[in-house]
C-alpha positions as CSV (number, residue, x, y, z in Angstrom):
1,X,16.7,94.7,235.1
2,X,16.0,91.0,236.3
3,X,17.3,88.4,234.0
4,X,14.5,86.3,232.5
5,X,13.9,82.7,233.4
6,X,15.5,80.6,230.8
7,X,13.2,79.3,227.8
8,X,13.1,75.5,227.1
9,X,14.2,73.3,224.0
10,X,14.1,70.3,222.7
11,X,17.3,69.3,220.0
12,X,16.8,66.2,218.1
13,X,19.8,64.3,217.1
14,X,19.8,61.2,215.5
15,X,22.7,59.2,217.8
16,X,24.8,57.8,214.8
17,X,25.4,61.4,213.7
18,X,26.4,63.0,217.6
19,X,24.7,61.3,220.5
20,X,24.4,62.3,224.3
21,X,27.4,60.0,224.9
22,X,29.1,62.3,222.0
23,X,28.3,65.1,223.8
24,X,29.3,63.6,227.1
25,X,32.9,62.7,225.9
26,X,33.7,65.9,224.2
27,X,35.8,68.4,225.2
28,X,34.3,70.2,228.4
29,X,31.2,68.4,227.5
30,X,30.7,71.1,224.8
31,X,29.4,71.2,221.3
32,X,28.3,73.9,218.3
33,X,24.9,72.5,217.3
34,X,25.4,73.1,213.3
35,X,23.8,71.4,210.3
36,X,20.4,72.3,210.9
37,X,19.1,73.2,207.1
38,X,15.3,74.7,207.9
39,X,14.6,78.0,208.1
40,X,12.0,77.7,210.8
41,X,14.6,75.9,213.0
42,X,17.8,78.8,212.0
43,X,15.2,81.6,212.8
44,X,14.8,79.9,216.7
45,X,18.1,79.3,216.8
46,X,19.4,82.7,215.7
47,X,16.4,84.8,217.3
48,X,14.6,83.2,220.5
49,X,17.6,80.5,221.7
50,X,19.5,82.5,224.5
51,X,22.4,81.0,226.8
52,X,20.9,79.6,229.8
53,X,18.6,77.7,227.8
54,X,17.8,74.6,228.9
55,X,17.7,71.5,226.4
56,X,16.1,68.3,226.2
57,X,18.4,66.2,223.9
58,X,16.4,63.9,221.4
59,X,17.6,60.8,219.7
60,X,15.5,61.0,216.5
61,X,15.7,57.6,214.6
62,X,16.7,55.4,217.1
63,X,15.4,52.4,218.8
64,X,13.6,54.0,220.5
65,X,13.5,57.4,219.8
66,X,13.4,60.0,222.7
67,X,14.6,62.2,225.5
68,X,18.0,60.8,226.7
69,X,19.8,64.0,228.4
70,X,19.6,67.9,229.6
71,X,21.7,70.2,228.4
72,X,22.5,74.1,228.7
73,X,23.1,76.4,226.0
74,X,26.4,78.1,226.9
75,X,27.0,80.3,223.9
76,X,24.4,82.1,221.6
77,X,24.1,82.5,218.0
78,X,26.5,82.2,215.6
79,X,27.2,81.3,211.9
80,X,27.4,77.7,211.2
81,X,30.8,76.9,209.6
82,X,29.6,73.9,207.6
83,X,27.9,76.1,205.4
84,X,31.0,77.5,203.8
85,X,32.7,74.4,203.6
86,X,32.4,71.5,200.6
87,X,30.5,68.8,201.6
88,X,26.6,68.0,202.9
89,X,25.8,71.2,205.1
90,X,27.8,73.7,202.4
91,X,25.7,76.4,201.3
92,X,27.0,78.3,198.1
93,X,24.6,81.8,199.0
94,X,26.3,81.9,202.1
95,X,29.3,84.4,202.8
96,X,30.8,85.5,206.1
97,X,29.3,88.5,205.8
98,X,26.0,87.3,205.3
99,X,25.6,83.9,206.7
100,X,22.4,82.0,206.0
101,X,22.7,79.4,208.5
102,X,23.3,79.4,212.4
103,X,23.9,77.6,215.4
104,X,24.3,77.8,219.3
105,X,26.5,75.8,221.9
106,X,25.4,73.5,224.1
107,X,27.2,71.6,227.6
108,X,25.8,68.9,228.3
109,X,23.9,68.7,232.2
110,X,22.8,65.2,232.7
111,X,21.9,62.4,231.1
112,X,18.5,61.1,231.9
113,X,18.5,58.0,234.4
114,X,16.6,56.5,231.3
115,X,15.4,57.6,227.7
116,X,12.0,58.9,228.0
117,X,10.5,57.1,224.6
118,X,8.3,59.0,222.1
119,X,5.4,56.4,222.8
120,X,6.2,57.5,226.8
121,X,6.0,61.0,225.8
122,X,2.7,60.6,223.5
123,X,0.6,58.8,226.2
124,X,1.3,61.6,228.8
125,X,-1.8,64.0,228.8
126,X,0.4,66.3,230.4
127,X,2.2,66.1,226.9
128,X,-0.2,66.8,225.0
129,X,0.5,69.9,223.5
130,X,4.2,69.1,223.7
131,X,5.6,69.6,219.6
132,X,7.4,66.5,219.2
133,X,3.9,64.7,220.2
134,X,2.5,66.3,217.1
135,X,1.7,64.4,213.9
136,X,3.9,65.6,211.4
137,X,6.4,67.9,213.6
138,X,9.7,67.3,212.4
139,X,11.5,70.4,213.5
140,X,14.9,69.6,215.1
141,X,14.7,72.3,217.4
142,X,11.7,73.2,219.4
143,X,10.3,75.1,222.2
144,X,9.2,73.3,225.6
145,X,7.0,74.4,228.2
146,X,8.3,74.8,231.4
147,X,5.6,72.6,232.7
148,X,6.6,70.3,229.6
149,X,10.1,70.3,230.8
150,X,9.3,69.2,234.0
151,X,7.1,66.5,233.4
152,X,9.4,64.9,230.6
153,X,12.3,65.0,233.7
154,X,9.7,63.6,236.0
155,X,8.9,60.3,233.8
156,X,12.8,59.4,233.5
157,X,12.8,59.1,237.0
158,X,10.0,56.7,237.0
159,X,10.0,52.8,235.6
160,X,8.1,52.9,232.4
161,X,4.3,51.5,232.6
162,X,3.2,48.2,231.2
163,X,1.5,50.0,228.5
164,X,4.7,52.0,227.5
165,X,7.1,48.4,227.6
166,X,4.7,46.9,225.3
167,X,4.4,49.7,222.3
């Protein structure tokens, strides 16, 4: 049986907590994307994330916020550590036997020859559709288009327009 064509993500990040340049300078360019606390987010992760992925990296609360690298997921689903030990991401329901919280590795590809800015992203009809473009859409992981994907690439390769410098 063929191998499906890999699916499309986008992770959000915020860069003081583990940027692109994190990822960059870690060991083989490697990390286990834990901490993520929503259910909505886990059930991607655990259920419809698959290695091969590919992965837009986000930087969420940052000046300015948006696309900065590609990335591959290289190992699928697994329980998130952090959610046995004390501390921010600890989860006292949690037990190795029935985990309650998961997480994937990613290797980082590329980083963008520029950050493709969430104003960038929002004025592209072509992006539309795209979740992180939606009011309200705060889910840290979500699923890209293929056409999605290769329009965000296509707009870091290009200088940003007037309209995008001024916002």
């Amino acid at each position: 049986m063929p191998k499906s064509a890999p699916h499309h993500w986008l992770f959000k990040s915020e860069p003081e907590e583990f940027s692109f340049a994190d990822l960059l300078a870690a060991p083989k360019k490697r990390t286990f994307w834990n901490g993520v606390r929503n259910y909505q987010a886990r059930n991607l992760l655990r259920d419809d994330v698959k290695v091969g992925d590919l992965v837009l990296y986000y930087h969420s609360n940052a000046e300015p916020s948006g696309v900065v690298g590609v990335a591959e997921v290289v190992e699928s689903a697994a329980p998130d550590p952090t959610q046995f030990e004390p501390g921010d991401y600890h989860e006292p329901r949690a037990t190795h036997e029935a985990p309650v919280w998961m997480g994937v590795t990613i290797q980082a590809l590329e980083p963008l020859p520029r950050t493709v800015a969430l104003d960038e992203l929002k004025a592209s009809p072509k992006l539309a559709q795209m979740g992180v473009c939606q009011r309200g859409n705060r889910l840290s992981i979500q699923p890209v288009a293929p056409a999605e994907f290769a329009e965000v690439l296509r707009l870091a390769k290009r200088k940003p327009s007037a309209a995008a410098d001024a916002s």
